[in-house]
C-alpha positions in Angstrom: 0.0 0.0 0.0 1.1 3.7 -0.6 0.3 6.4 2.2 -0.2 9.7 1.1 -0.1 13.3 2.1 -1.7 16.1 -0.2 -2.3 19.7 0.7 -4.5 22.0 -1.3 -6.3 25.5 -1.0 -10.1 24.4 0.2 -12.9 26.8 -1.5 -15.2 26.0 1.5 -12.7 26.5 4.3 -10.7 29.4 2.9 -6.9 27.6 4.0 -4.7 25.0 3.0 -5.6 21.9 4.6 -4.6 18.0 3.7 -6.0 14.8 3.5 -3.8 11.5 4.3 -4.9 8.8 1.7 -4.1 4.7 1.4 -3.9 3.7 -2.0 -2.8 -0.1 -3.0 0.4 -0.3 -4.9 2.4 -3.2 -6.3 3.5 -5.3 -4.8 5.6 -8.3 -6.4 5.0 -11.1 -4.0 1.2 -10.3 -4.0 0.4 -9.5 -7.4 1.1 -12.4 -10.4 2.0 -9.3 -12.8 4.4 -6.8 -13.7 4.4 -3.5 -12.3 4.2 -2.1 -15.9 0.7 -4.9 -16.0 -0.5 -3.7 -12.5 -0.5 -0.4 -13.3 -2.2 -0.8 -16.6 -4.8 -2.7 -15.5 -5.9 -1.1 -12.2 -9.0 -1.1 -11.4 -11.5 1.4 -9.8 -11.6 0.9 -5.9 -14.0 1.1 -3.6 -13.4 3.9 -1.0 -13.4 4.7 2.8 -13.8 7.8 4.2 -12.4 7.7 7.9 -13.5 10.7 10.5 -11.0 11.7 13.2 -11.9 12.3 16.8 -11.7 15.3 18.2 -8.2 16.9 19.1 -6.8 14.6 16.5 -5.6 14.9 12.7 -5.7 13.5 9.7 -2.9 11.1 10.4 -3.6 9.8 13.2 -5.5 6.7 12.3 -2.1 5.5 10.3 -0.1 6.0 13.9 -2.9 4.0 16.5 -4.5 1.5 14.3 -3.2 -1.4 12.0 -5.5 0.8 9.0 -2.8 0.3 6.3 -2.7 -3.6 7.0 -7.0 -3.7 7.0 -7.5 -1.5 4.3 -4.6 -3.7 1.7 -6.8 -7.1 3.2 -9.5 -5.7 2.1 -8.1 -3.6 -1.5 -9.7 -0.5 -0.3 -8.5 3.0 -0.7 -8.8 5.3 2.1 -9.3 8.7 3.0 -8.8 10.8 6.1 -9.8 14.4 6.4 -8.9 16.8 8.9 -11.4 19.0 10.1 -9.8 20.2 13.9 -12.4 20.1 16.5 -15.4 21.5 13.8 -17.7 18.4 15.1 -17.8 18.1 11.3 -20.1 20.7 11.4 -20.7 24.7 9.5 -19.4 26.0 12.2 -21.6 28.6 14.4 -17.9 30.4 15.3 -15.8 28.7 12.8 -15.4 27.6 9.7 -17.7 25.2 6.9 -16.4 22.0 7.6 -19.5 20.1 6.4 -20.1 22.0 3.2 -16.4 21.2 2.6 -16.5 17.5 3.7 -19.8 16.7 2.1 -18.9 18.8 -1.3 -15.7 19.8 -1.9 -13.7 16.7 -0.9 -15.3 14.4 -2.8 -14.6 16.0 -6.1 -10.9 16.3 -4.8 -10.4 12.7 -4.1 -12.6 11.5 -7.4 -10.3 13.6 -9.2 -7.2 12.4 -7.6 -7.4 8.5 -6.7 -8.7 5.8 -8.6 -12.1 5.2 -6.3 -15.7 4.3 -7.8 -18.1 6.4 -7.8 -20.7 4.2 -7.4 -22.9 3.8 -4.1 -21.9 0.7 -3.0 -18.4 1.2 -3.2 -18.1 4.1 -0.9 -18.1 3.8 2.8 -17.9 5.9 6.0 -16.5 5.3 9.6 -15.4 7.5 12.3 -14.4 7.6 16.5 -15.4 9.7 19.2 -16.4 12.9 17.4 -15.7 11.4 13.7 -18.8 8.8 14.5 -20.4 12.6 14.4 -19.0 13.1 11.4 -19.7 9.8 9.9 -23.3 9.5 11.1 -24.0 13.0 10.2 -22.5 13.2 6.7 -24.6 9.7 5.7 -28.1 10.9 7.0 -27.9 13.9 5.2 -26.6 12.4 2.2 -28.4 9.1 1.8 -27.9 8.3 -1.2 -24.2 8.6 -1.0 -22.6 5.7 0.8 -23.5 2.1 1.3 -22.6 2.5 4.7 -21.7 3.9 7.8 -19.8 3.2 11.2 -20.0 5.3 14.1 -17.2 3.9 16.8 -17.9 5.4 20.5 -20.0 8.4 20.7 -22.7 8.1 17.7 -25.7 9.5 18.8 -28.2 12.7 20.2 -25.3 15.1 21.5 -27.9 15.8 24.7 -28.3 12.2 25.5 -24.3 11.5 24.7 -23.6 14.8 27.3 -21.1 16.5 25.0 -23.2 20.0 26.1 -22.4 19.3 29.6 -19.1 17.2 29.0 -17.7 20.3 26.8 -20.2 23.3 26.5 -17.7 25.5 24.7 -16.5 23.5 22.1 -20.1 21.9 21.3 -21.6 25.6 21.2 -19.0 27.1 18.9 -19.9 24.0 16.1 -24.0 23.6 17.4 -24.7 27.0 18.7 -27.5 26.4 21.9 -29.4 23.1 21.8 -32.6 24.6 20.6 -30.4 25.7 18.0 -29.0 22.3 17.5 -32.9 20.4 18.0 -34.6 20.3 14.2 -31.3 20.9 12.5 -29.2 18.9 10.0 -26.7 18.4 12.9 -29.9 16.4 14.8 -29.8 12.9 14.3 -32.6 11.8 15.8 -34.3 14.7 13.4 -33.2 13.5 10.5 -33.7 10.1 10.5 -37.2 10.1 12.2 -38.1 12.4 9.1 -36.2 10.2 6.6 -38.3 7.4 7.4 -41.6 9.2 7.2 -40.5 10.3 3.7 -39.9 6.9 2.8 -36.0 7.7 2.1 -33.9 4.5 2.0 -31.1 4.7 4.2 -27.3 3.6 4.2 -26.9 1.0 6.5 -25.2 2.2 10.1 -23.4 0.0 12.2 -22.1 1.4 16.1 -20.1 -0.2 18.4 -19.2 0.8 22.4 -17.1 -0.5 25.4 -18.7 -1.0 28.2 -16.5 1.3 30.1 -17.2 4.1 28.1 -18.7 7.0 29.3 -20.7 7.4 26.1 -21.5 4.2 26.0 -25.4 4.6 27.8 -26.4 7.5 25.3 -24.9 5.3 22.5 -26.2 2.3 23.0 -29.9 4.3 23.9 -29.5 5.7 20.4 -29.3 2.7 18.8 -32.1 1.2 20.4 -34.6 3.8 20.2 -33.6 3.8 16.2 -33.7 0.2 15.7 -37.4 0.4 17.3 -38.2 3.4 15.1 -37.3 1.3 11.8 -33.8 2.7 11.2 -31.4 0.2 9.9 -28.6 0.0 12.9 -26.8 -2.8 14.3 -25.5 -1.9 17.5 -22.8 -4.0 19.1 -20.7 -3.7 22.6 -17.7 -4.9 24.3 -15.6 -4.9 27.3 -13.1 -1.5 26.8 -12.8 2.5 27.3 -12.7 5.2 25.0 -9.1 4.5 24.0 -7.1 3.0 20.5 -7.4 0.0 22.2 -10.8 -0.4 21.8 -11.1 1.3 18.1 -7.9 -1.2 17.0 -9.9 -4.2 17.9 -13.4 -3.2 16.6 -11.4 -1.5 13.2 -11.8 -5.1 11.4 -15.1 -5.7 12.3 -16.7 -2.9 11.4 -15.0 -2.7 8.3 -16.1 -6.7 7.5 -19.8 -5.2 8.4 -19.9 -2.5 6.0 -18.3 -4.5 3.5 -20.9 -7.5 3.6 -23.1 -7.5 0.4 -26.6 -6.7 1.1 
């Protein structure tokens, strides 16, 4: 696999920012082929689009996790934005992270990498404050990805704590909750309206340890969805909110999203 670092002037967010990016690459005791044959023949891949946590960077993924080793198991390319600690949101005092993840990017990495653009070839999964991201970015844009992953933390910001936990930060992305109630940052909104619409969904998968703090308001998210007909599969297991855990569930998640329907 080939890592890569690309920086570019963002429309959306008015600055240079980067993505980090795994792309497959020959490799001669893998591949029954020349390089020059490899090359020539390589395909369109499908494409995962991996949300940091909050306080963390685009690269941060390649440094705690075994992600290069799961995503050349698996042939996917990957992405990994860097959006600082916008709760992948248009910013109330800040800048248009979502209008630049949900619009901008993909053009960028279409453009740049080999990935399909088909529907069922492009996936999403994020931790902590990238299950946020991840969550967020597939309910209002259904009909983009297959699927979804949210690992520790996806759920109803009230119910999860994050305006108790950190007021500040969650104010700055949200502004007030009734500010944050009815809005496309409102999971619980959106996919309660979805469904009366009749709007097929991607499917979302979430996983918690048992020792997380968010792991209550996570796991109450789940449920109430599952019960409201959203298609969720929540699963738990012992752990904190720590690499540790992510490492371990990485694979799994990644075998979920990746099952044919």
């Amino acid at each position: 696999m080939g890592v890569i670092r690309y920086t570019f002037y963002s429309e959306a967010l008015r600055e240079q920012t980067n993505i980090m990016a795994i792309v497959p690459s020959f490799e001669p005791w893998r591949h029954r082929m020349s390089a020059k044959e490899f090359y020539e023949t390589y395909p369109k891949h499908k494409v995962l689009y991996i949300c940091h946590g909050g306080s963390d960077d685009s690269s941060l993924y390649l440094r705690r996790t075994r992600i290069e080793e799961y995503a050349n198991e698996r042939d996917l390319i990957v992405i990994f934005p860097e959006v600082r600690n916008s709760f992948y949101s248009n910013m109330v005092r800040g800048k248009k992270y979502f209008t630049y993840l949900t619009e901008e990017l993909p053009k960028v990495v279409e453009n740049l990498f080999p990935v399909s653009k088909r529907k069922e070839d492009r996936y999403v999964l994020g931790n902590s404050m990238g299950s946020h991201g991840a969550f967020k970015w597939a309910l209002n844009c259904p009909d983009y990805f297959a699927a979804a992953t949210g690992m520790s933390g996806a759920g109803d910001l009230e119910e999860l704590g994050f305006y108790d936990r950190m007021p500040d930060r969650v104010i700055n992305s949200f502004g007030t909750l009734e500010e944050y109630r009815g809005s496309y940052n409102d999971f619980k909104f959106l996919y309660k309206k979805h469904l009366a619409e009749g709007v097929s969904l991607p499917r979302l998968y979430a996983c918690c340890g048992t020792e997380d703090g968010f792991y209550p308001g996570a796991k109450k998210f789940a449920v109430d969805g599952k019960e409201a007909g959203l298609p969720i599969l929540f699963e738990e297991g012992p752990g904190g909110h720590d690499w540790a855990f992510w490492d371990k569930w990485l694979p799994i998640m990644l075998d979920h999203m990746l099952k044919e329907d």
